[in-house]
DRENFI-290427 format. One record per residue: residue number from 0; residue in three letters; x, y, z of N, C-alpha, C, O in turn. Coordinates in steps of 0.1 Angstrom, whole numbers, plus 2048, in hexadecimal, padded with zeros to 3 digits. Example, Ala and Ser with C-alpha at 12.3 -4.5 7.8 and 13.67 -1.06 7.14 Angstrom:
2
+-----+------+-----+-----+-----+------+------+------+-----+-----+-----+-----+-----+-----+
: seq : type : n_x : n_y : n_z : ca_x : ca_y : ca_z : c_x : c_y : c_z : o_x : o_y : o_z :
+-----+------+-----+-----+-----+------+------+------+-----+-----+-----+-----+-----+-----+
:   0 :  ALA : 884 : 7C7 : 84E :  87B :  7D3 :  84E : 884 : 7DF : 84E : 88E : 7DF : 855 :
:   1 :  SER : 880 : 7EA : 847 :  889 :  7F5 :  847 : 881 : 800 : 84F : 886 : 80B : 850 :
+-----+------+-----+-----+-----+------+------+------+-----+-----+-----+-----+-----+-----+
% end
This chain:
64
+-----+------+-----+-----+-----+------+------+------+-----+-----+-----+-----+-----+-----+
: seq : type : n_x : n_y : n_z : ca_x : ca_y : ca_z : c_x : c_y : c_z : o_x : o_y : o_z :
+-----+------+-----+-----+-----+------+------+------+-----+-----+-----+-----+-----+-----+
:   0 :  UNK : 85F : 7A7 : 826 :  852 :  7AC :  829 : 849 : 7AD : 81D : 850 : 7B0 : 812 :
:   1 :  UNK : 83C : 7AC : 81B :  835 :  7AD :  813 : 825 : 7B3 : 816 : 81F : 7B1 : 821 :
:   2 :  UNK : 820 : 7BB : 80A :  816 :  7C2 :  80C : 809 : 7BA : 810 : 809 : 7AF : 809 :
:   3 :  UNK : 803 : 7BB : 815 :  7F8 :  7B1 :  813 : 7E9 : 7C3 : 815 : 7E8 : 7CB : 81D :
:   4 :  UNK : 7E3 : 7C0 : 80B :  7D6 :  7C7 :  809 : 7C7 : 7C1 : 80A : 7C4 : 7B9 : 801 :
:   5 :  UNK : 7BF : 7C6 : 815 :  7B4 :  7BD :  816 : 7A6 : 7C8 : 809 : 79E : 7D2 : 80C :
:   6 :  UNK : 7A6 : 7C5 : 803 :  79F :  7C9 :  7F7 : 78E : 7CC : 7FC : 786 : 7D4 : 7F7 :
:   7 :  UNK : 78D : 7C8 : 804 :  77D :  7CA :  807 : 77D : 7D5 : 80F : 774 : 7DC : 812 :
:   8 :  UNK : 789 : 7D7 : 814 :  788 :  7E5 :  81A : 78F : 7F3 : 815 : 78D : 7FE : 819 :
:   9 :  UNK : 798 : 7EF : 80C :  79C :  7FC :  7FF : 795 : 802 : 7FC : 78C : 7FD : 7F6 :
:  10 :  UNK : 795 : 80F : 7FE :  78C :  816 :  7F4 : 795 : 820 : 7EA : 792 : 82C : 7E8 :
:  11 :  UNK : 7A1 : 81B : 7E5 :  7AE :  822 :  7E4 : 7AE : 830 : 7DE : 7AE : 834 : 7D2 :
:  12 :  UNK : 7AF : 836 : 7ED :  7A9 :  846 :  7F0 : 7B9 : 84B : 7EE : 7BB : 858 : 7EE :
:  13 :  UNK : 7C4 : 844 : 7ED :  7D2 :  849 :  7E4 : 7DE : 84E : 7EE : 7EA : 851 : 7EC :
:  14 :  UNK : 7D6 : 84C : 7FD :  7E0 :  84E :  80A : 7EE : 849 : 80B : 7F9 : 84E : 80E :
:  15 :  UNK : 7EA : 83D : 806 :  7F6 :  831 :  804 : 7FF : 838 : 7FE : 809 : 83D : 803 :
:  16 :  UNK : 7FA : 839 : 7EE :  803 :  83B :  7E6 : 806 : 847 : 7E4 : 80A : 848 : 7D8 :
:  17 :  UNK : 808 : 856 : 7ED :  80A :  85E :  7EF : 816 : 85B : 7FC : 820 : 862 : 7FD :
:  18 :  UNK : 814 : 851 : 803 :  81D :  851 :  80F : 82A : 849 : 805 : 835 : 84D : 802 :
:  19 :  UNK : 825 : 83E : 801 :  831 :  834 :  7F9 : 82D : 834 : 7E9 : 828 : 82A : 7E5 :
:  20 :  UNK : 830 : 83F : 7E1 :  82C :  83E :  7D7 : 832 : 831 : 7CD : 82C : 82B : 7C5 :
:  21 :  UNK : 841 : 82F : 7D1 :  848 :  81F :  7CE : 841 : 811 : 7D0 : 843 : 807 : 7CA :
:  22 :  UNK : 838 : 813 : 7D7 :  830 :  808 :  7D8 : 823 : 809 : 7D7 : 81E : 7FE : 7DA :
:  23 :  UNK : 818 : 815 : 7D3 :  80A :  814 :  7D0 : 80A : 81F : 7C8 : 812 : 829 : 7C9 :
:  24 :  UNK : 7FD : 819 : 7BE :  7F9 :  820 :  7B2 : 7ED : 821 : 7B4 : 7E8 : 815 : 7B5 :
:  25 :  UNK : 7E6 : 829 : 7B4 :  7D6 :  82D :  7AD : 7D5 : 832 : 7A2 : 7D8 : 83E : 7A0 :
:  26 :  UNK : 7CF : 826 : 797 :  7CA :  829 :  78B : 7BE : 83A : 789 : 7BA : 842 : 791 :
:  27 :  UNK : 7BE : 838 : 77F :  7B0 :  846 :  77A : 7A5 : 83A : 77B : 79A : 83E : 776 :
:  28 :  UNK : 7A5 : 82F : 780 :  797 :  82A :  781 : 79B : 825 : 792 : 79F : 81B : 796 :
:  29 :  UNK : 79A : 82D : 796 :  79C :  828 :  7A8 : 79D : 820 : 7AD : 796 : 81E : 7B7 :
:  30 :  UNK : 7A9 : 815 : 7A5 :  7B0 :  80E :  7A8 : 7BB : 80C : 7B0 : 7C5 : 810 : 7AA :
:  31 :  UNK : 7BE : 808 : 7BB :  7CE :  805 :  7C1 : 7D0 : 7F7 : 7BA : 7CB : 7EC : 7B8 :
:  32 :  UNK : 7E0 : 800 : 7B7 :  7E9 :  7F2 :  7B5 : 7F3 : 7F3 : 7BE : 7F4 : 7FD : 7C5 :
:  33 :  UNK : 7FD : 7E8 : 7C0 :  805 :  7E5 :  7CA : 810 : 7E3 : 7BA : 80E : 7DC : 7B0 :
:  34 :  UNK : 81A : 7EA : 7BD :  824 :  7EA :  7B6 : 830 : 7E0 : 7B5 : 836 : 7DF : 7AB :
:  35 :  UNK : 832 : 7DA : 7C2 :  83D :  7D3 :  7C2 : 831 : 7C5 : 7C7 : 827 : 7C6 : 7CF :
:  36 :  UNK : 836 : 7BA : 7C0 :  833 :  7AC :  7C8 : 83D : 7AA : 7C8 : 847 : 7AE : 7C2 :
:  37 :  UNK : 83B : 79D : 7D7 :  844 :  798 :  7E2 : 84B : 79F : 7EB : 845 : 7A8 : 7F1 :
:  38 :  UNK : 857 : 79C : 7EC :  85D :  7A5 :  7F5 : 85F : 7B4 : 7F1 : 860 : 7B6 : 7E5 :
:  39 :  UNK : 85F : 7BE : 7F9 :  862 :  7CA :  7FA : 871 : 7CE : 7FE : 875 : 7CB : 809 :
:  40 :  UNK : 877 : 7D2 : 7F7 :  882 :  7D6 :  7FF : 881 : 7DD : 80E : 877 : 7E3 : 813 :
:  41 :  UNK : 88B : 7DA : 813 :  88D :  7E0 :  821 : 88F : 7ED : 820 : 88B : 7F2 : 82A :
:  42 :  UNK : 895 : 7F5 : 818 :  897 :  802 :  819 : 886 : 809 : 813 : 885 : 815 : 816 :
:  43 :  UNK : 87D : 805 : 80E :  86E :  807 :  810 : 86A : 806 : 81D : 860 : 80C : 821 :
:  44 :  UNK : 86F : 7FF : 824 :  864 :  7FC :  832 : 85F : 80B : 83A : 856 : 80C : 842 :
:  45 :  UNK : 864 : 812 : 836 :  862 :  820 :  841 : 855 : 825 : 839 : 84D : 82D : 83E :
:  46 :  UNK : 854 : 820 : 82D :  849 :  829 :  824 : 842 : 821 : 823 : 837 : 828 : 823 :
:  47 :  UNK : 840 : 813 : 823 :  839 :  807 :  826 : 832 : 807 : 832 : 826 : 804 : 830 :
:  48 :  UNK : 836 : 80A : 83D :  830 :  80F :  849 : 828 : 818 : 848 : 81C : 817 : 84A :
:  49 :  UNK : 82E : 823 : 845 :  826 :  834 :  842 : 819 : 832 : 83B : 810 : 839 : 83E :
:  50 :  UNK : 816 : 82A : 831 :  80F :  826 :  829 : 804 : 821 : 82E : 7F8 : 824 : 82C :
:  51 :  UNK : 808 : 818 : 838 :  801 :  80C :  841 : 7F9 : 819 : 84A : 7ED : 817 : 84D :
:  52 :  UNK : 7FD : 821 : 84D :  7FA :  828 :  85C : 7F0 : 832 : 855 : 7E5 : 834 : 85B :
:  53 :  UNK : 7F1 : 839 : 849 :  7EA :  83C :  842 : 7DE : 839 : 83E : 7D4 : 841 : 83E :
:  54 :  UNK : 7DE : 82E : 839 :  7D0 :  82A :  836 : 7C3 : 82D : 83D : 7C2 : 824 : 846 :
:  55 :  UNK : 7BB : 834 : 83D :  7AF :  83A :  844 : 7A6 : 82D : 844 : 79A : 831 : 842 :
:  56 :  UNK : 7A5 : 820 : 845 :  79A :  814 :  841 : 7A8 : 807 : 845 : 7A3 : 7FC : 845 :
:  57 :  UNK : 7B1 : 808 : 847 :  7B9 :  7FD :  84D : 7B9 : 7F3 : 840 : 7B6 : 7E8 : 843 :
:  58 :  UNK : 7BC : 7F5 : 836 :  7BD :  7EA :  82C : 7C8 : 7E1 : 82D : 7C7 : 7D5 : 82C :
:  59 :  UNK : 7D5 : 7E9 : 82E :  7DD :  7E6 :  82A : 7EA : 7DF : 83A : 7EB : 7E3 : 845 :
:  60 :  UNK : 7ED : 7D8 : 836 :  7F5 :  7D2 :  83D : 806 : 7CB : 83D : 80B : 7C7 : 832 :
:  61 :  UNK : 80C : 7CA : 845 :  81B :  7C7 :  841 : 81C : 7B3 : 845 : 81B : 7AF : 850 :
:  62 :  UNK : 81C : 7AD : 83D :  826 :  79E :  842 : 830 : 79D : 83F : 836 : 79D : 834 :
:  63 :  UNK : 836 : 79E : 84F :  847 :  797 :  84B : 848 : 789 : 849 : 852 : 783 : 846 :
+-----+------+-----+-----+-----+------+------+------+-----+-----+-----+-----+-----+-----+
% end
């Protein structure tokens, strides 16, 4: 599975990366980064999700 982030709707308010801090970072310039490219491990997926459900603006999304 892999992260996919639609960028025009980020406003990375740090939800993500409070739910899955292993996979998102907000910079001091209010930046989201996505920590891991490609696949995600499967033992992430629970926080991967939580992250997803989080998001207050729907950015973020899972492809298996």
């Amino acid at each position: 599975m892999k992260i996919k982030v639609n960028w025009d709707l980020c406003e990375a308010n740090a939800l993500c990366m409070q739910a899955a801090p292993e996979l998102f970072k907000v910079d001091d310039d209010d930046m989201l980064h996505v920590l891991i490219e490609g696949d995600v491990p499967e033992t992430l997926r629970d926080k991967l999700e939580n992250a997803v459900r989080a998001c207050p603006r729907a950015a973020l999304t899972i492809e298996e």
